[in-house]
C-alpha positions as CSV (number, residue, x, y, z in Angstrom):
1,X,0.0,0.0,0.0
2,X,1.3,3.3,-1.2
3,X,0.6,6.5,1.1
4,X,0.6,9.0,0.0
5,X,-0.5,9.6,-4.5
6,X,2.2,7.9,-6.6
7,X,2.9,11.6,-8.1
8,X,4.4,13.1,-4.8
9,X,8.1,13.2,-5.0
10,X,8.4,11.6,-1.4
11,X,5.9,9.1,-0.4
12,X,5.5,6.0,2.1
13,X,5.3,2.6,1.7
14,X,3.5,0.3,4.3
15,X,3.9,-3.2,4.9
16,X,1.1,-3.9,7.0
17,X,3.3,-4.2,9.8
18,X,1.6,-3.7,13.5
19,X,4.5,-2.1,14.4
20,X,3.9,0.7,11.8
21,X,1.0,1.6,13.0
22,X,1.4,1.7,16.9
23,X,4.9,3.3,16.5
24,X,4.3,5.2,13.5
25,X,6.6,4.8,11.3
26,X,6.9,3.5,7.5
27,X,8.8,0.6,6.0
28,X,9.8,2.7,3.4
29,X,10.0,6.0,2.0
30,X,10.7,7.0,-1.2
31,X,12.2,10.3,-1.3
32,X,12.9,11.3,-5.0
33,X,15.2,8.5,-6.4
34,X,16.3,7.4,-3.0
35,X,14.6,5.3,-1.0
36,X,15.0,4.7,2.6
37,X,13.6,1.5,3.9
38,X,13.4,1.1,7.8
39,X,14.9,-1.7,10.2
40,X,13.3,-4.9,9.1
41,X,13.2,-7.6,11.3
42,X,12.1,-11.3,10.8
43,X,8.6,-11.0,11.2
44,X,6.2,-12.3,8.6
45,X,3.9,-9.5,8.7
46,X,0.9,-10.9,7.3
47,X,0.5,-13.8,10.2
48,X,3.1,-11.4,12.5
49,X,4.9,-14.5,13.1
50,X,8.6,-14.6,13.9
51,X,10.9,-17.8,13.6
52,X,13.4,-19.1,16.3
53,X,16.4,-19.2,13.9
54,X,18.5,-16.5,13.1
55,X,19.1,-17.7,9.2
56,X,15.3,-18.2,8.9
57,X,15.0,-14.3,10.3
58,X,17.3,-13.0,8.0
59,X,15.7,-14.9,4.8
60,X,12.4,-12.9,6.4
61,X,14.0,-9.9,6.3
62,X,15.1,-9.6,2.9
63,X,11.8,-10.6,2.0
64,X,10.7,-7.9,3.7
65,X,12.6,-5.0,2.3
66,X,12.6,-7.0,-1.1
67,X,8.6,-6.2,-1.0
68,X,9.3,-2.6,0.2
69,X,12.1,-1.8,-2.3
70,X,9.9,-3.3,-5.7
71,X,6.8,-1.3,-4.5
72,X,9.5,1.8,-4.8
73,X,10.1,0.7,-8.2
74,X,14.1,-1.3,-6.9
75,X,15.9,-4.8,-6.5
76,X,18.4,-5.4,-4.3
77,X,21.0,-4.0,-7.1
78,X,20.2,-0.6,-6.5
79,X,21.0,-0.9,-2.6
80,X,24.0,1.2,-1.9
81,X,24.0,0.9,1.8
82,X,22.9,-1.8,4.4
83,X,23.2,-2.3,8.2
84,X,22.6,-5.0,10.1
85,X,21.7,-4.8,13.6
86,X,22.1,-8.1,16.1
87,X,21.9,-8.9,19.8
88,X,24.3,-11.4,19.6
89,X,27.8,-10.9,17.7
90,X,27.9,-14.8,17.2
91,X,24.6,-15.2,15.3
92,X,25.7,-13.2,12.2
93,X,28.3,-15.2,10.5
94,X,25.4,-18.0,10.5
95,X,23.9,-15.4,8.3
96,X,26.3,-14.8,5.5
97,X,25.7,-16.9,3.0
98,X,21.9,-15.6,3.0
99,X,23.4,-12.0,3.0
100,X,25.7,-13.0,0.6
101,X,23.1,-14.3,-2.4
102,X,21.5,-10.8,-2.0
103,X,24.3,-8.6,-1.4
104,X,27.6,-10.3,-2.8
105,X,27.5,-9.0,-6.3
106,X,26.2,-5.5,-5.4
107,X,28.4,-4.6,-2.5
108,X,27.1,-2.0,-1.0
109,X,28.5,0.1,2.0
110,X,27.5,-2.3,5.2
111,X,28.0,-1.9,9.1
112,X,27.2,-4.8,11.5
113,X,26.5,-3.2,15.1
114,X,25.6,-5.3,18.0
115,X,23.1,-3.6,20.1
116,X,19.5,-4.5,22.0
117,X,16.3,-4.8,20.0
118,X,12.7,-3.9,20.5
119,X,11.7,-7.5,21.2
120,X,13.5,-10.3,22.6
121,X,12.3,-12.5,19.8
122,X,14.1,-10.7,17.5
123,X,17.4,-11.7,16.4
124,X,18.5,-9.6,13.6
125,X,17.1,-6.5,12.2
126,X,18.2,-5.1,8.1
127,X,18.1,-1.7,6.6
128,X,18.9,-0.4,3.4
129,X,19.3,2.6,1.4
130,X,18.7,2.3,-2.5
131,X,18.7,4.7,-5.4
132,X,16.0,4.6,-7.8
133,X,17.0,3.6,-11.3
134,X,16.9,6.5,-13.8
135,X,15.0,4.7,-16.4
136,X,12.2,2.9,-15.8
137,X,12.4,0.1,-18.5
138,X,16.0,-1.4,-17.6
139,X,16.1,-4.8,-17.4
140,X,15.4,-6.2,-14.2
141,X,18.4,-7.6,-11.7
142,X,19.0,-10.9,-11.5
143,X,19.6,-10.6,-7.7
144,X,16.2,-11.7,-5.6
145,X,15.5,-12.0,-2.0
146,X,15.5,-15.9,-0.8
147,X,12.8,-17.6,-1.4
148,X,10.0,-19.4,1.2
């Protein structure tokens, strides 16, 4: 869901996300040809259900922002930046090769930082900055979020 008109030069994108709504807060927002999306955690938003295993989060996640970032007209190729965000130092070299098969040909800037998050279930939270491509009808990346 788009908020708000398509013609606006900056604009939000929603995920459906509780956490949206009672923080307030977008999962996205397209500003021009950047677009911002937020910390992304493992949730599956539309049964806000959260797996136990940090490689299962981190598949969610880029799920996640790979939903937010096509609504905003990107793939993954057109992320220049990243951060990851875990509780636990040792659960994010588990996550590489996930990371990798979304991240490993782009390379974007990255930062890991180990710090608390807003629910104990979680175990690793993404964002990423992207630039909008500059013409509309380039062929599509090959790189893709994993899939369920």
């Amino acid at each position: 869901m788009i908020h708000p008109s398509d013609d606006l030069p900056r604009r939000a994108i929603l995920s459906g996300s509780e956490f949206e709504e009672r923080i307030g807060y977008a999962r996205a927002v397209v500003d021009g040809d950047r677009v911002h999306v937020s910390g992304t955690t493992g949730f599956d938003y539309t049964t806000m259900t959260i797996s136990d295993d940090v490689v299962e989060q981190a598949e969610q996640c880029l799920r996640n922002i790979g939903s937010a970032l096509a609504e905003a007209g990107c793939t993954f190729a057109d992320v220049v930046r990243v951060r990851y965000l875990l509780p636990d130092r040792a659960d994010f070299e588990p996550c590489w090769p996930v990371l990798r098969r979304c991240f490993g040909e782009v390379r974007p800037a990255a930062t890991m930082m180990v710090c608390g998050l807003a629910d104990p279930r979680m175990r690793i939270e993404i964002e990423v900055d992207a630039r909008r491509p500059a013409t509309a009808g380039r062929p599509a990346s090959s790189v893709s979020p994993p899939s369920e």
